[in-house]
VOGUGU-387261 format. One line per field, with one value per residue (C-alpha): residue number from 1; residue in one letter; x, y, z. Coordinates in nm, 2 decimals, decimal comma. Example, Ala and Ser with C-alpha at 12.3 -4.5 7.8 and 13.67 -1.06 7.14 Angstrom:
# VOGUGU-387261
resi	1 | 2 .
resn	A | S .
u	1,23 | 1,37 .
v	-0,45 | -0,11 .
w	0,78 | 0,71 .
This chain:
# VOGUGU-387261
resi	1 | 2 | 3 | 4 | 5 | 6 | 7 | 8 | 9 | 10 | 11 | 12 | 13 | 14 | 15 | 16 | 17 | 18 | 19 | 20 | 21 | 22 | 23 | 24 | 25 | 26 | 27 | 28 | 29 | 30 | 31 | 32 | 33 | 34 | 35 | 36 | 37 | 38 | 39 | 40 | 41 | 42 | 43 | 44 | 45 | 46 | 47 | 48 | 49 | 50 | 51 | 52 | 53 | 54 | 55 | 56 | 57 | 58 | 59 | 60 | 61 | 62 | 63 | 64 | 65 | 66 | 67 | 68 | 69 | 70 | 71 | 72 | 73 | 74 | 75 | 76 | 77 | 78 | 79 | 80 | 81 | 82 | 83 | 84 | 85 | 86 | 87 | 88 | 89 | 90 .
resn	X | X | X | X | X | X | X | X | X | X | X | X | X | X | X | X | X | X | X | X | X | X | X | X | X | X | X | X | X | X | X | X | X | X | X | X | X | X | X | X | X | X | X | X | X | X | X | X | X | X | X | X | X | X | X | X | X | X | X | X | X | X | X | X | X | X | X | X | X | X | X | X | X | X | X | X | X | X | X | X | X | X | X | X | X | X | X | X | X | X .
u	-0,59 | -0,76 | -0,60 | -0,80 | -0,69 | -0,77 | -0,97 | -0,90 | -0,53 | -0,39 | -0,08 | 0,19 | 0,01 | 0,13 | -0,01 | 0,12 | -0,01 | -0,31 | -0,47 | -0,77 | -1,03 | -0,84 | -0,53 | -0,46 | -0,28 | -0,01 | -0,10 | 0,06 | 0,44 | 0,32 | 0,14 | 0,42 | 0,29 | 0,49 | 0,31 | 0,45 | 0,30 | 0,02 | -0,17 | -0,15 | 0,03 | 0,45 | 0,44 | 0,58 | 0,58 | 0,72 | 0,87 | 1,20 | 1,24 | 0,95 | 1,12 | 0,99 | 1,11 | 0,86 | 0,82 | 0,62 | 0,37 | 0,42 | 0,76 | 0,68 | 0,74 | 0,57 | 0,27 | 0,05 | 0,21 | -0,04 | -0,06 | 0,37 | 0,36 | 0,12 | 0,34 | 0,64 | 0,46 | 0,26 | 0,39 | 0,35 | 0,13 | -0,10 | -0,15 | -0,26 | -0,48 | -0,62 | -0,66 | -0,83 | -1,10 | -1,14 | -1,25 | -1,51 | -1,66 | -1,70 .
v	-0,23 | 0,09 | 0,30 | 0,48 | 0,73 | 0,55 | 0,76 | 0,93 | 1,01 | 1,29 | 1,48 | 1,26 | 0,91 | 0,55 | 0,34 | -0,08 | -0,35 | -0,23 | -0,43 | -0,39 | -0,52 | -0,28 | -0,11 | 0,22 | 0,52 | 0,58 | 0,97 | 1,25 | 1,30 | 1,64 | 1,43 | 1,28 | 0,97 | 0,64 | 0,38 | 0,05 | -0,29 | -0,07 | -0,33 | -0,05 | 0,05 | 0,14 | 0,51 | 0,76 | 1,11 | 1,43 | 1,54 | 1,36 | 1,40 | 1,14 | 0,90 | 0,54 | 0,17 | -0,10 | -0,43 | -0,71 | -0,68 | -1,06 | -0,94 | -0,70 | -0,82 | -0,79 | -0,87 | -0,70 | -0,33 | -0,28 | -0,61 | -0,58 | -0,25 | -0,39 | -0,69 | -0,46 | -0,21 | -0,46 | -0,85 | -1,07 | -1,26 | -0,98 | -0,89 | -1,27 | -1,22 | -0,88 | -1,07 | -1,36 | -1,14 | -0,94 | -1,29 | -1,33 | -0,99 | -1,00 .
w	-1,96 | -1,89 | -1,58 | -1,31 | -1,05 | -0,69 | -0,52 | -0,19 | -0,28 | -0,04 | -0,01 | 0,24 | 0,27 | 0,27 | 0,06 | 0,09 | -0,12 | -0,29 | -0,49 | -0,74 | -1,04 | -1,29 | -1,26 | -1,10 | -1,15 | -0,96 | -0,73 | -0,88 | -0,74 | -0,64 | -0,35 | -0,18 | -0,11 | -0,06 | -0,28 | -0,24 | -0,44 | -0,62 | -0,87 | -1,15 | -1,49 | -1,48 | -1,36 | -1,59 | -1,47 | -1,66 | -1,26 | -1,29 | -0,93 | -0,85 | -0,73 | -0,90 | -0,86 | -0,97 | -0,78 | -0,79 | -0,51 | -0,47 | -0,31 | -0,13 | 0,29 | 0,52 | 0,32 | 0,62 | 0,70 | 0,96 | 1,13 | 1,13 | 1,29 | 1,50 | 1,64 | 1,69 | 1,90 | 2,09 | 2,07 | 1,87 | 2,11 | 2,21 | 1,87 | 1,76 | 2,05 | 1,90 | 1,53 | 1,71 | 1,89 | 1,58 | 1,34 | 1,68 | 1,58 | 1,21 .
């Protein structure tokens, strides 16, 4: 499969789970990002001190980083009530 750079790559982001039609490039190491579960191609980088361990994004846990760090800073209960009102809007 052909690779493409995801767009919008910044220096120090987070980036959990992504998923896409075709496979993406991992950002350059120069970056700093943390990329964890990226749907793309094995990274290889000439930097040997970019750091690189490949898992299946199908075990990555939680499956939801921002709905986890959302039940640990409010409740689990308050933040099924936040989801809930949410599905009412869209």
């Amino acid at each position: 499969m052909r690779s493409t750079t995801m767009p919008g790559f910044h220096h120090q982001r987070s980036l959990w789970s992504v998923r896409a039609a075709k496979d993406l490039a991992y950002p350059p190491p120069a970056l700093k990002n943390i990329v964890v579960g990226l749907q793309g191609m094995e990274p290889r980088f000439a930097d040997e001190r970019a750091v690189v361990e490949v898992i299946n994004p199908s075990e990555i846990e939680p499956k939801n980083l921002f709905r986890a760090q959302l039940e640990k800073r409010i409740g689990v209960a308050k933040a099924k009530a936040f989801w809930e009102l949410v599905a009412c809007i869209l």
